[in-house]
Structures are given as structure tokens and as C-alpha cells.
C-alpha positions as CSV (number, residue, x, y, z in Angstrom):
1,X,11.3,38.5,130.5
2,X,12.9,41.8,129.9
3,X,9.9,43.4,129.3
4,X,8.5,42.5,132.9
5,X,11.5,42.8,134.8
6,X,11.4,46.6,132.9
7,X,7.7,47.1,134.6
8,X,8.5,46.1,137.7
9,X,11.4,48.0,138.1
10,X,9.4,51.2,136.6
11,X,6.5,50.1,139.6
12,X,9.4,49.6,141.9
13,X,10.6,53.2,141.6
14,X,7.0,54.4,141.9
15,X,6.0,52.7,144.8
16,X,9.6,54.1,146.3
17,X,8.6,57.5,145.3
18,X,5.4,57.5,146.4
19,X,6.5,56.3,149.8
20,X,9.8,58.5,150.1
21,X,8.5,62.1,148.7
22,X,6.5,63.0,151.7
23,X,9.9,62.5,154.2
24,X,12.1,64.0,151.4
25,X,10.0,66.6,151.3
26,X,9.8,67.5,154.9
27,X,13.9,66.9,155.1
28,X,14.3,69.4,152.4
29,X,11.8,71.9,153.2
30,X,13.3,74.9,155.0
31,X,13.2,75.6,158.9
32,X,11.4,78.9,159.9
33,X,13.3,81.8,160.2
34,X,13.3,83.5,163.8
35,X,13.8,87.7,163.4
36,X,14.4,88.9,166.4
37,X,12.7,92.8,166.8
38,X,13.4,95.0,169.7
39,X,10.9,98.0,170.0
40,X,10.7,101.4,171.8
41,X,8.1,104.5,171.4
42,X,8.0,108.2,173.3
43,X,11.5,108.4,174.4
44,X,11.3,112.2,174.8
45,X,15.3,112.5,174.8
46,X,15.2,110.8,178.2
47,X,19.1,110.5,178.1
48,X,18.9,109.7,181.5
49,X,17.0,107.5,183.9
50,X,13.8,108.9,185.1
51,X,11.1,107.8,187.6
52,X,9.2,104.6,186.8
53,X,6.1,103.3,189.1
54,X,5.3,99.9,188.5
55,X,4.1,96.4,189.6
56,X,6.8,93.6,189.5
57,X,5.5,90.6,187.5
58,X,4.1,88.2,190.3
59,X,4.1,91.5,193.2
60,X,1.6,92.2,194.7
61,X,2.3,96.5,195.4
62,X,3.8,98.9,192.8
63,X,7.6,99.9,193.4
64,X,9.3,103.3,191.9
65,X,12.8,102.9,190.5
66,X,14.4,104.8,188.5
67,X,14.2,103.7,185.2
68,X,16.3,104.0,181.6
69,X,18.9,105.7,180.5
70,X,20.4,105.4,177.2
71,X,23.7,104.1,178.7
72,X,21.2,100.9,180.0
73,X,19.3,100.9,177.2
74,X,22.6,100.6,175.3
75,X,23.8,97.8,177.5
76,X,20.5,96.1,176.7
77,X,20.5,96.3,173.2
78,X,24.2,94.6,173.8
79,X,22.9,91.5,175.5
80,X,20.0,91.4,172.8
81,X,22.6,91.3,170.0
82,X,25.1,89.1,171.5
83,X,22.0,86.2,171.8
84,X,21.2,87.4,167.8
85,X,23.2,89.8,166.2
86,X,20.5,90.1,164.1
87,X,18.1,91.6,166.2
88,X,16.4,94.7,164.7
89,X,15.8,97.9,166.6
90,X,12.5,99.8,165.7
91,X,10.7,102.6,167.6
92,X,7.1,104.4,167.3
93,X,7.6,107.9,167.8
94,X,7.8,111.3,169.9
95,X,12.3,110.0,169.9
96,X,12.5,113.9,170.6
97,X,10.5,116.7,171.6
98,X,9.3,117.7,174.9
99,X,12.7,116.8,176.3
100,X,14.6,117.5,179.4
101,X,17.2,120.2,179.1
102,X,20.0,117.4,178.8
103,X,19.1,116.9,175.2
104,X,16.2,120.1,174.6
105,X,19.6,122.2,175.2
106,X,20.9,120.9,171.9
107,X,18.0,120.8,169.5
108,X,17.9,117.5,170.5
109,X,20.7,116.3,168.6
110,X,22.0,114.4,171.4
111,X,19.2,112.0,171.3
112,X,19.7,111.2,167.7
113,X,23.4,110.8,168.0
114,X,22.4,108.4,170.8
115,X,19.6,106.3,168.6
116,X,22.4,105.9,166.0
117,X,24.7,104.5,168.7
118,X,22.3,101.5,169.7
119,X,21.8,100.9,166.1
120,X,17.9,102.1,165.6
121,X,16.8,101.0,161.9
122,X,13.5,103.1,161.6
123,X,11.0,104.8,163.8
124,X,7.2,106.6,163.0
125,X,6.9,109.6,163.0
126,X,5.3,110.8,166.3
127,X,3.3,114.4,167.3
128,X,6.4,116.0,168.8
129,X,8.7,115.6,166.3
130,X,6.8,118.4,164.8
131,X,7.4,121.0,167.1
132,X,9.3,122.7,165.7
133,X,7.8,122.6,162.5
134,X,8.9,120.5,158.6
135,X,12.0,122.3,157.7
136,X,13.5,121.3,161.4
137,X,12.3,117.6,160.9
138,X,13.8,117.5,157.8
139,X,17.0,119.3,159.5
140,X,17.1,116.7,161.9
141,X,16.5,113.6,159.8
142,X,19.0,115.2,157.1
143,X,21.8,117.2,158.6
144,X,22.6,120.6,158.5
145,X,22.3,123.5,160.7
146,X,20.1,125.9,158.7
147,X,17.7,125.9,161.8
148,X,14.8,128.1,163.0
149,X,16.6,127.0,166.4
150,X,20.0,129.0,165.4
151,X,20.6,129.6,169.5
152,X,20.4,125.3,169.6
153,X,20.9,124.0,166.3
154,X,24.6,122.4,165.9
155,X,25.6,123.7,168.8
156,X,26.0,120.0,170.1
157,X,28.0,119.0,166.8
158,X,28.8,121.7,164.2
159,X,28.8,119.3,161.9
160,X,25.3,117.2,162.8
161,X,24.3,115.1,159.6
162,X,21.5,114.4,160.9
163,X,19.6,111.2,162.2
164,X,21.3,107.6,161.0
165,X,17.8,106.1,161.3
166,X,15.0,106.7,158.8
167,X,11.6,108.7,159.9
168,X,8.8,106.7,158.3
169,X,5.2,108.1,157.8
170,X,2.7,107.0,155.1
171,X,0.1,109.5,156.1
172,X,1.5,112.7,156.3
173,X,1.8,114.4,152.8
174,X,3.6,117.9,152.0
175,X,0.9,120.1,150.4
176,X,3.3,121.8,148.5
177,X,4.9,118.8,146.5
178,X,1.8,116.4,146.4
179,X,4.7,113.9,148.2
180,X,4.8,112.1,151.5
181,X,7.1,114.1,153.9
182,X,9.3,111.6,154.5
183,X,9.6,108.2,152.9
184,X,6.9,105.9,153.8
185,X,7.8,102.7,154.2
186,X,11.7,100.7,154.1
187,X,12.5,96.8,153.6
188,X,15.3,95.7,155.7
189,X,17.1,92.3,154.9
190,X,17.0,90.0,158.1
191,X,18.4,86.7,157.7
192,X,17.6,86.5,153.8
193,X,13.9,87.5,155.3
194,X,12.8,91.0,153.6
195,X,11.0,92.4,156.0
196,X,8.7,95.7,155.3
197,X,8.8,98.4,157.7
198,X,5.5,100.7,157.2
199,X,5.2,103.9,159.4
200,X,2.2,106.2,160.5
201,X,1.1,109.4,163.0
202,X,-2.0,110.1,164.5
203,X,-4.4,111.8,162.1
204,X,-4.7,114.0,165.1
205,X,-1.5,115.4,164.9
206,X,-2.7,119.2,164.0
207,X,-5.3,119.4,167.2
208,X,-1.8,118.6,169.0
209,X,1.2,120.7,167.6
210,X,1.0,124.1,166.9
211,X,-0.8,125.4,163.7
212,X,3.1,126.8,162.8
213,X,4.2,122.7,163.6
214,X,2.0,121.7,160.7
215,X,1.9,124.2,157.9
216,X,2.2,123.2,154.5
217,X,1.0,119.7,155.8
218,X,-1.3,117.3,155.4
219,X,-2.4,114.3,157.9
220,X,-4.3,111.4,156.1
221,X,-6.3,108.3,158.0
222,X,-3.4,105.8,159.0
223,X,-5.3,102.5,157.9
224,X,-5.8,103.2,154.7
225,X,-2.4,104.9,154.0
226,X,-0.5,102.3,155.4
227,X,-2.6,99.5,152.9
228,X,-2.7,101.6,150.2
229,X,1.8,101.2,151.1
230,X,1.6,97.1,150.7
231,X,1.6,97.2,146.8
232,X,4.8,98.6,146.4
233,X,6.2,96.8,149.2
234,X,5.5,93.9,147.4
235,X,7.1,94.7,144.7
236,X,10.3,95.8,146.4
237,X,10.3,92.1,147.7
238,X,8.8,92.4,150.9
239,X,7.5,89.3,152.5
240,X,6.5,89.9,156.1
241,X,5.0,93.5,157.0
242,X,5.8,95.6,160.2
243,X,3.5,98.6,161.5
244,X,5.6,101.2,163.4
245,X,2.8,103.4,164.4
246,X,2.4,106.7,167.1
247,X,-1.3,106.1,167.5
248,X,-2.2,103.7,171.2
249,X,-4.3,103.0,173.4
250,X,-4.7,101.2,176.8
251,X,-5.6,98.6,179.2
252,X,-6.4,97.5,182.6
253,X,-4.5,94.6,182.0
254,X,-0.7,94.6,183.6
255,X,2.4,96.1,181.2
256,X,3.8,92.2,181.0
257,X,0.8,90.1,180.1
258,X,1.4,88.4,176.7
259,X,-1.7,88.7,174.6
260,X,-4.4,90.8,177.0
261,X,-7.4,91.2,175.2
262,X,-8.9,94.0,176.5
263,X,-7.2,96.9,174.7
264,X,-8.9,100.4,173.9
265,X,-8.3,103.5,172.5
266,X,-7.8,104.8,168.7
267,X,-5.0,102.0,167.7
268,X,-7.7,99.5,168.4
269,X,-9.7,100.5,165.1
270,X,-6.9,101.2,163.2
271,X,-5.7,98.1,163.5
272,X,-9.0,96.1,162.8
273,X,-9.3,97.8,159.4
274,X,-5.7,97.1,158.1
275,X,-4.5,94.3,155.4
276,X,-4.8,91.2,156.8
277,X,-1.0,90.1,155.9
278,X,-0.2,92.5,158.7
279,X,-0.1,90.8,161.6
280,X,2.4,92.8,164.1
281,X,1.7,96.7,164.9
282,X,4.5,98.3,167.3
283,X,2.2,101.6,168.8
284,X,3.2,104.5,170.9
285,X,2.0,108.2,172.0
286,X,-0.7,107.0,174.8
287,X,2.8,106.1,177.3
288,X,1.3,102.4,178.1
289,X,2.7,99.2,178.3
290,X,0.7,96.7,176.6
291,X,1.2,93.2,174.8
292,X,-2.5,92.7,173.0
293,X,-4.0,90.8,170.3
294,X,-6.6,92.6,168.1
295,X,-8.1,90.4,165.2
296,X,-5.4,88.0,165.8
297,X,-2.7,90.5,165.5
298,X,0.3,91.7,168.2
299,X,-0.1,94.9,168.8
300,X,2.5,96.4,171.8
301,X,4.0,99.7,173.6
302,X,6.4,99.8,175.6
303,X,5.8,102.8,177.7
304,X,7.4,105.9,177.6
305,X,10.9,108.1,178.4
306,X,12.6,104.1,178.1
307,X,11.2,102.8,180.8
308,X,10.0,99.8,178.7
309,X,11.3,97.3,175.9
310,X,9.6,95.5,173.9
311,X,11.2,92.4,172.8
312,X,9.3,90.6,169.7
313,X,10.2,86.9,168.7
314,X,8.4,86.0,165.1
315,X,8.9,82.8,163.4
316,X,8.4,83.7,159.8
317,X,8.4,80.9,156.5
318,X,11.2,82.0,154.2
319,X,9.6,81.0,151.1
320,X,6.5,82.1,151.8
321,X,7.0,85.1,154.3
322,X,4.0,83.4,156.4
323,X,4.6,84.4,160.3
324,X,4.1,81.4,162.2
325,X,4.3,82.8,165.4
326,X,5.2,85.9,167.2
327,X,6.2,85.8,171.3
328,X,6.6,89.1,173.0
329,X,7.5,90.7,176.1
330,X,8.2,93.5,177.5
331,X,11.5,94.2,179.7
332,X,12.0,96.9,182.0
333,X,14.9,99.0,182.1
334,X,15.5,98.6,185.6
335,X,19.1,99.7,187.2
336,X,21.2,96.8,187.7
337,X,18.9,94.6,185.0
338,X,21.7,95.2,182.5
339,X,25.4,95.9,182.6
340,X,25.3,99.7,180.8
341,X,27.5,100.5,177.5
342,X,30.6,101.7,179.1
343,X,30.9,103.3,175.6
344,X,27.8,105.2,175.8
345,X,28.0,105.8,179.5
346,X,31.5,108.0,178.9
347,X,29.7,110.1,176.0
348,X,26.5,111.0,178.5
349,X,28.9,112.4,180.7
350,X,30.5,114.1,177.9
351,X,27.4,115.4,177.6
352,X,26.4,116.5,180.8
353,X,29.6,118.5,181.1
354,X,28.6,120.1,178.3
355,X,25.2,121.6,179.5
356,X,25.8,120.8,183.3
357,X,26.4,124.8,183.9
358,X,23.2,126.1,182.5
359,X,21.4,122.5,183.8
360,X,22.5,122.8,187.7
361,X,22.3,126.6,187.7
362,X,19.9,127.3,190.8
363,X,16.4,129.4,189.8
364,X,14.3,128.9,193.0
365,X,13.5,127.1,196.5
366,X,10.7,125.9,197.1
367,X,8.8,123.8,200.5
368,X,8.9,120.5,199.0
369,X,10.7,117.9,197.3
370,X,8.2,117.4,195.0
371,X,5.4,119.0,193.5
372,X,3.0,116.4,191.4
373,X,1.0,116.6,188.6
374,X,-1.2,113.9,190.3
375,X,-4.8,114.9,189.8
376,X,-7.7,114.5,192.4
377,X,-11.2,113.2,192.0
378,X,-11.6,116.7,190.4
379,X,-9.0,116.9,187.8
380,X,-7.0,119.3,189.4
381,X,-3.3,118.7,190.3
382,X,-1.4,121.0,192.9
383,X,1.4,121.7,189.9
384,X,-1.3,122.3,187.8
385,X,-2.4,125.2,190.4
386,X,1.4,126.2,190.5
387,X,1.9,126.4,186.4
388,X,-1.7,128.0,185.9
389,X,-0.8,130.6,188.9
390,X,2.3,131.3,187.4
391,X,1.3,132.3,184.0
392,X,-1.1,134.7,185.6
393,X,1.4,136.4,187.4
394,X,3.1,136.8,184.3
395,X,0.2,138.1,182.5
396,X,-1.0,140.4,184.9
397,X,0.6,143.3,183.2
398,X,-1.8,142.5,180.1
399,X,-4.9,142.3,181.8
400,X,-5.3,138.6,182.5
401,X,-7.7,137.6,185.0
402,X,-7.5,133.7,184.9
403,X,-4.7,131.1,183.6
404,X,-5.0,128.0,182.3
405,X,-2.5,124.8,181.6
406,X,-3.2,121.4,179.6
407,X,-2.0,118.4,181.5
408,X,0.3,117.8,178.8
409,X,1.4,120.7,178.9
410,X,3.5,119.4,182.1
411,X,5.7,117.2,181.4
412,X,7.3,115.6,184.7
413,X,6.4,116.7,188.2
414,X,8.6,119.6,189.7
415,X,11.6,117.8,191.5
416,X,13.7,119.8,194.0
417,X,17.5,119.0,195.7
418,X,18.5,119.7,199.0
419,X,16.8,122.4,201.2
420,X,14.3,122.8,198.4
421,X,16.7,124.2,195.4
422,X,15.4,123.7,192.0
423,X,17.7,123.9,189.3
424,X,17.2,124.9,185.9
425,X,17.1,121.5,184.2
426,X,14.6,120.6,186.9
427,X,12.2,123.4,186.2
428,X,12.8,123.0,182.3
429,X,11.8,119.2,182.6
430,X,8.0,120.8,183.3
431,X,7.7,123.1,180.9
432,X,10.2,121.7,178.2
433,X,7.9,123.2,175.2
434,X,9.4,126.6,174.2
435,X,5.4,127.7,174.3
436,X,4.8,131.9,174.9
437,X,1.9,132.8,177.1
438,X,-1.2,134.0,174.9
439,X,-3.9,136.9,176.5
440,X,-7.3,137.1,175.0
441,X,-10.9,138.0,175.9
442,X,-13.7,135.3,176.7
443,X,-17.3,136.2,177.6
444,X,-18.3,134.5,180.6
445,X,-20.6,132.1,178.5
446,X,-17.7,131.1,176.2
447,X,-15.6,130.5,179.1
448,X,-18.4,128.0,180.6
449,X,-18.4,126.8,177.4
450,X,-14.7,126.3,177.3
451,X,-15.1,124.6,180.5
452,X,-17.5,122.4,179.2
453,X,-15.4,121.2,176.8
454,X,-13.6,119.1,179.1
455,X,-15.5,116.6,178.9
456,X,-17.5,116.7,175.9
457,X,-15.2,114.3,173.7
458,X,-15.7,111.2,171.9
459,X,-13.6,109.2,174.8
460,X,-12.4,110.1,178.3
461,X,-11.7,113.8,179.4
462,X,-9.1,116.3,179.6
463,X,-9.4,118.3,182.7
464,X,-7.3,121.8,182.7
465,X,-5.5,123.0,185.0
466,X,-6.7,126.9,186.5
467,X,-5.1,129.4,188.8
468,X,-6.6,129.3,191.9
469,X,-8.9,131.8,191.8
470,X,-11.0,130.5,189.1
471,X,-14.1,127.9,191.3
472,X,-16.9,125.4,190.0
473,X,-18.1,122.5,190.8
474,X,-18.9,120.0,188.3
475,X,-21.2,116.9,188.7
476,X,-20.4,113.5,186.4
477,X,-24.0,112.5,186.3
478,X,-25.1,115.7,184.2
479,X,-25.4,115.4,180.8
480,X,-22.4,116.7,178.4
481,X,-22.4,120.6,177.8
482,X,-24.2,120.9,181.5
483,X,-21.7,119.5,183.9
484,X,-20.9,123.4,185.5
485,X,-23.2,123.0,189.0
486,X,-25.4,126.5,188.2
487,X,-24.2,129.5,190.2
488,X,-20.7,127.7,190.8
489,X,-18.4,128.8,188.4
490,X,-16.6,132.0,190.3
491,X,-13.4,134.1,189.3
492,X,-11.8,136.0,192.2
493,X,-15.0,134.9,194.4
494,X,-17.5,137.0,192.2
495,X,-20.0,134.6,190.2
496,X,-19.3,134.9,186.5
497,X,-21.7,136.5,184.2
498,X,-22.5,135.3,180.5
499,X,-22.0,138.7,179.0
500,X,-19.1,140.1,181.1
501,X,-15.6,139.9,179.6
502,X,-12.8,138.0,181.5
503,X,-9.0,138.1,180.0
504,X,-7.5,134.8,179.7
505,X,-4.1,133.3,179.7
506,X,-2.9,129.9,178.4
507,X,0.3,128.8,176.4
508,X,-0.1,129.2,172.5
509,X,-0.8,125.7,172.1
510,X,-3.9,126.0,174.0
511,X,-4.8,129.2,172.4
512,X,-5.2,128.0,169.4
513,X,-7.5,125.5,170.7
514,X,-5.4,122.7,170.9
515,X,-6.0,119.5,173.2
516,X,-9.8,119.5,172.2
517,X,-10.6,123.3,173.2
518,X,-11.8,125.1,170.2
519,X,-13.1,127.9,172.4
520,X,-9.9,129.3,173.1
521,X,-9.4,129.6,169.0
522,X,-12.5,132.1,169.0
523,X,-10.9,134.8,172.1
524,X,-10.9,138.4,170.3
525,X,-8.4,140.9,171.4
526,X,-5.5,138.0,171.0
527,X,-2.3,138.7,172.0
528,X,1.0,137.1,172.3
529,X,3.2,138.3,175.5
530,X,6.6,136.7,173.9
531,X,6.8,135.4,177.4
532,X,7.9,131.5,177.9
533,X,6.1,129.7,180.2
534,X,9.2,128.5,181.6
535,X,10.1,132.2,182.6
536,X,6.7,132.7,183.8
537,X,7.2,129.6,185.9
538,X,10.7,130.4,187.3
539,X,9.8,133.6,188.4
540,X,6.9,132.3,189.9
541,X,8.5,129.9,192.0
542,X,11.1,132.4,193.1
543,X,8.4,134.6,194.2
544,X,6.8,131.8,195.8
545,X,9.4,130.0,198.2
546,X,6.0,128.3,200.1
547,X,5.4,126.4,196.6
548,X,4.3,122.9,197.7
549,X,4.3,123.3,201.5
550,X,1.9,121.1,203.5
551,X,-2.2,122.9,203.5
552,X,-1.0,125.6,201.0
553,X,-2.5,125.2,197.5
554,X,-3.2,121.6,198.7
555,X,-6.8,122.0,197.8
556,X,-8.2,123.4,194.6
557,X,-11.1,125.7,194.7
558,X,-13.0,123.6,191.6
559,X,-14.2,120.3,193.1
560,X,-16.3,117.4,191.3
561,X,-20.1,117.2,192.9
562,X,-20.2,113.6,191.8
């Protein structure tokens, strides 16, 4: 009887087990983990809002506001972290460089005092915060104030320590020590979640910083260095994997739609070829705003200057690190949207006391309230003319004959106050470089050749800008390294001939054949003028008081056939 009774007990709990471990399980097993991200790229020391053209979700016509500002963005992040105070801030690149005068002033250490006051964890590294070459990055991610910028280096904070956030870049390698320039990857502890933060720069980045931007570096492919990253991650207890990466692309597909699937550009193969446990990739340096899916992966922009936010929901397994799901969207930093940081509001204008004297000091007047760099069925933009023109002017003392800009080379359209003054913060925000002017000679067959190379690139084209003496017309529908319409191509009205010798002008970015233009790497008799092209322009415009009136310079002399 005991015996039985012992059995059926021993089945009893059996049958109980069997029927209760499923529930127990599921009652015991632990809820996903939601990691709130927050992501920005190509803030360009934007301090302050700037111009933003864009279509309202459900509008029907574009609007311009103006946009960001690090006292909104501030105010943002505030609202972000009151709903999770966990939420992480991450960014893609180009923080600094090619900044208004606000921040450019200062070596750009106002920008990185700002990132530290919204609480950025990590960025990329992006192009433009090589400007100014690796002992100037390390300055600025360090501290310090042994600068190759002595006139603007701690002259913001004499005792700058550099950025609170960590510059991240698995492909860029210091030739010198065999070592990545900067570490390349960082875990970050959200809500007992390790979460690996992996970052990468276009492999691109010597064709667009200066050769003196890059020495002593080298740029690797980004796929493979950021896989090549996971091992170690892994082994620093890293569970869910991040890309923070300045490579993008772009879309015809609005800035807000969650999941568009038609995205294009480099980041596209980039991100087809990485591990497959990545399954987020934050991208920047093509200025879009984008919320894709390549492979099954999330890969977003948000823009540029902080006009954008990109606001990233995952749901991540905390055992396992598995990301269940990830929502997005991206939130514009439109006035009014968010109540600014009063805190951060009081420093800008601390700041802007600080530089206002050199920043509203007049330079010029001009005809218009705004000169674009909008280009035309041809490629040619009426600031374009105006920056081109300019740096002939100031190279007509050394011979030059024709000047020529990049369109990145311009970095916001010319804005002017009342009755047409332009100030010197206005004029820097074009031309916000530091580049000199560079004179060499070009045979008239190299420079059709150079012309040719605006369009004989893997993707798209890049169209320069040229003082308005140089004309041609160029037909689409002609094959690649023919486009030039025969007997077109003119400089000062005179047809150009193959083995005559024109001097040339362009910035020394573009004289070393940046921006996909070898040919201006192989001018002879090189030489650099020590003249900014900010000068150049400045004393253009004040020579020029009819800049950007109505029918003058309106219409280019180089027009597209078809």
C-alpha cells in the first residue's frame, strides 16, 4: 500500500510538472529590455538654428523654418530623458569642421563643450574632423592647447580638456604606431544591457580632406574593420551591436517614413556585407534623412546642421542580447517643438558675446538678400559664379585666367541683413574652410579633361563651379569623357586650344585633386598665393555691391545641351 501510494505520488508530481513548467517558465522568464537611442550626424557646429526646407508629415508643399540650435536640441534631449533617463545619445560624424564662425572662431571648442552638455556618449569619426589634421583631433578629443590653430586654440577655454565623448573609428590606422587612431569601438551599460558601440569613416576620407588632413594615416574598408571589431566586443561582454558610421546614402522616399526600402548610395553595400548580429547602423556625411531597412537591418540619418533627430526604440532579450524589434523616427527640430535648455540657452549667449564683435562686423553690401548655391539644369549656381569670380580677382596678380569652386566648397548660401549688409559671420558661413587659393598651369586638353571629369564617376556627378568667363556646353546623352559639345568650351570668348596654356585658380583642396578631380593634382608651375578664399571673397563682394541683383550673373555662360 505504501509502495503505491509512493508511485502515485511520484506520477502525481510528474504529471504536475509536466503541466506547470511551460507557465512557470514563461512567468519567470525575463521581459525585454527597451534601450532607448537618440542619434545625430553632420552637425557642423551649428550652435544655432539654421534654414531647414522640408515637407510636414501628411503636407502636401515643403515649408522653411528655421531649424536646431543646441539650446532646442538640449531641450529635446530633456524631454527624451525625462520619458527614459536612460536614453543614449550617439552621433555619426562631421560634429565639427566646416562651421560657422560662432563656433570655427574657437577651434571649435564650443561645439564640444556643447555635446558634453546634452550628454553625447560616442560619435564616428567623420571627414571634417580631419581638417585640421591628427595631432588637432587628438587635441580636441584629449585636451590641451598645443594647437597648429595657436590664433583659435583655447582661446574659448584656456583650460579645454578636450571632448567628454569618445571619437570611435575601426578603420582609420596611424601609420606610424601600426594602431587605430582612436579607439574603435566602446560598450556602454544600459539597463544591465551591454551594448557595443562600433565606429567607422568613409574610406574616402583622403580624396576629401587635404593630403596635410591625412598624413601619417591610413583609411581601411569599413565592413570588414568593423567585423573584424565583434570578437573583442564579445569578449568585453557585449551583447547587442551598434554601427555609428559617416558613410550614407539617399532616397526618394520622405525623411519620416519608417522602413523605406529604396535606399542608395555607398552605406547600402557596406551594410549588406557586415556580421549578421548587427542589425542597427546610425549613418551620416550624405546630409539625408532616411529611416531604411537593408537586409533586414535599420539603417538611419538624420540630416544635417541638427535639423533632424533620430529617435531609435529596440527591444533587446537580456539573456540573450537578441533585438526583438527596433521602431524609429525621426523628429525635427522645429522652433516651438521643444521647450529649449534655459541652461544652455544662457551659455550660447555667453557665447555669442564672446565672438559677436568680429561676427556682426560689416565686410560688404550687396543687391540681394540672398545669394544661393541652388544649381540649374546645368550645374551651375549664381554663388558658385560669385565664389569662382572672386578667387580670380584675387589671383589675377599671379596670372590666373579661370577660377574654379567645388560645391562643397560652399557651405551655406550667402545671407545678407538690412539694405544688403553682410557681416563677417555671414560671409565666413560660405567659405568656413581656412582653404588658400592655389595658381597652376593646365593645357587646354587637360583642362577639357578636367572638365570631363565631372561626370565620369562611378555614381552621380559633381559639377564645379567657374568664373564667368569660362563657356561650354555639355550634352547628357554623350558618352563619359565626351560630354564638352566640340568647339564650345571658350575662356574670355576665345575657343580653347589643346596645346595652349591657361593659369588656373581653385582652393588647395581642389588643387590637389580633391572631390574626384585628379587633373588639377597634375598642373605644373604650382603655386600657393597664401590668400584665404574667404579674403578673396570679401573683397570680392565689396568690390561688387551689384552681387546678386536681378539679370546680373543670373545666367551662367556654360549651359547643358541635353
Amino acid at each position: 500500500m505504501f509502495s503505491r501510494t509512493l508511485v502515485s505520488s511520484a506520477a502525481l508530481a510528474l504529471l504536475l510538472a509536466a503541466c506547470t513548467t511551460p507557465a512557470s517558465r514563461q512567468s519567470t522568464a525575463p521581459a525585454p529590455v527597451e534601450i532607448n537611442l537618440v542619434a545625430l550626424n553632420d552637425f557642423h557646429g551649428n550652435l544655432e538654428p539654421t534654414r531647414y526646407t522640408y515637407t510636414p508629415p501628411g503636407g502636401k508643399e515643403p515649408v522653411t523654418i528655421q531649424a536646431g540650435g543646441i539650446d532646442l536640441i538640449g531641450g529635446a534631449m530633456q524631454a527624451f530623458r525625462q520619458e527614459d533617463k536612460d536614453t543614449l545619445l550617439v552621433a555619426a560624424g562631421d560634429l565639427i569642421g566646416a562651421s560657422p564662425a560662432l563656433s570655427g572662431l574657437f577651434a571649435d571648442e564650443p561645439t564640444l563643450a556643447a555635446m558634453d552638455r546634452i550628454g553625447l556618449a560616442a560619435s564616428s569619426l567623420g571627414n571634417h574632423e580631419f581638417d585640421p589634421g591628427k595631432k588637432e583631433l587628438l587635441r580636441q578629443q584629449h585636451g590641451g592647447c598645443d594647437s597648429p590653430r595657436p590664433e583659435k586654440a583655447c582661446r574659448y577655454d584656456q583650460r579645454f580638456k578636450g571632448a567628454g565623448y569618445t571619437y570611435l573609428a575601426a578603420n582609420v590606422t596611424d601609420t606610424e604606431t601600426g594602431k587605430t587612431l582612436v579607439p574603435a569601438w566602446r560598450v556602454v551599460d544600459v539597463k544591465g544591457v551591454k551594448v557595443g558601440l562600433v565606429g567607422a569613416v568613409l574610406k574616402g576620407v583622403p580624396s576629401v580632406v587635404t593630403s596635410s588632413g591625412v598624413r601619417g594615416l591610413a583609411f581601411g574598408d569599413e565592413a570588414d574593420a568593423i567585423n573584424a571589431q565583434l570578437p573583442a566586443m564579445r569578449a568585453a561582454g557585449a551583447q547587442v551591436f551598434i554601427v555609428l558610421i559617416h558613410e550614407g546614402g539617399h532616397t526618394g522616399e520622405p525623411f519620416d517614413k519608417v522602413y523605406c526600402d529604396g535606399l542608395e548610395g555607398p552605406i547600402v553595400g557596406i551594410v549588406k556585407r557586415l556580421d549578421p548580429a548587427i542589425r542597427l547602423v546610425i549613418s551620416g556625411h550624405s546630409h539625408k534623412g532616411y529611416l531604411c531597412k537593408v537586409d533586414g537591418r535599420v539603417v538611419t540619418q538624420g540630416d544635417a546642421y541638427g535639423h533632424l533627430l533620430s529617435r531609435i526604440k529596440m527591444k533587446v532579450d537580456p539573456v540573450s542580447g537578441t533585438v526583438e524589434d527596433i521602431d524609429v523616427r525621426n523628429v525635427v527640430m522645429a522652433p516651438g517643438a521643444f521647450t529649449p535648455d534655459a541652461q544652455l540657452t544662457a551659455w550660447l549667449k555667453d557665447v555669442r558675446a564672446r565672438s559677436q564683435a568680429v561676427l556682426d562686423k560689416e565686410v560688404a553690401r550687396i543687391a540681394a538678400p540672398l545669394v544661393t548655391r541652388k544649381q540649374n539644369d546645368a550645374g551651375q549656381s549664381v554663388l558658385g559664379g560669385v565664389v569662382a569670380d572672386a578667387a580670380l580677382a584675387a589671383a589675377r596678380g599671379q596670372g590666373a585666367q579661370v577660377g574654379f569652386v567645388n560645391p562643397g566648397g560652399m557651405r551655406n548660401d550667402l545671407q545678407s541683413g538690412d539694405g544688403g549688409a553682410v557681416t563677417f559671420g555671414q560671409a565666413q558661413a560660405v567659405s568656413p574652410f581656412n582653404n588658400t587659393l592655389v595658381v597652376m598651369d593646365l593645357t587646354g586638353a587637360q583642362l577639357r579633361t578636367l572638365l570631363e571629369q565631372q561626370w565620369d564617376r562611378k555614381e552621380g556627378s559633381t559639377t564645379l563651379g567657374a568664373s564667368r568667363n569660362l563657356a561650354y556646353q555639355w550634352d547628357s546623352t554623350r558618352p563619359k569623357g565626351s560630354r564638352i559639345v566640340p568647339g564650345s568650351l571658350k575662356v574670355d570668348g576665345k575657343a580653347v586650344e589643346d596645346k595652349r596654356t591657361y593659369r588656373v585658380v581653385a582652393n588647395n583642396f581642389l588643387a590637389e585633386g580633391g572631390d574626384g578631380f585628379p587633373m588639377f593634382a597634375q598642373g605644373t608651375n604650382r603655386k600657393d598665393t597664401g590668400i584665404a578664399d574667404l579674403d578673396a571673397l570679401i573683397a570680392f563682394l565689396k568690390q561688387h555691391p551689384e552681387t546678386g541683383a536681378a539679370g546680373v550673373a543670373a545666367q551662367s555662360p556654360i549651359t547643358k545641351l541635353r
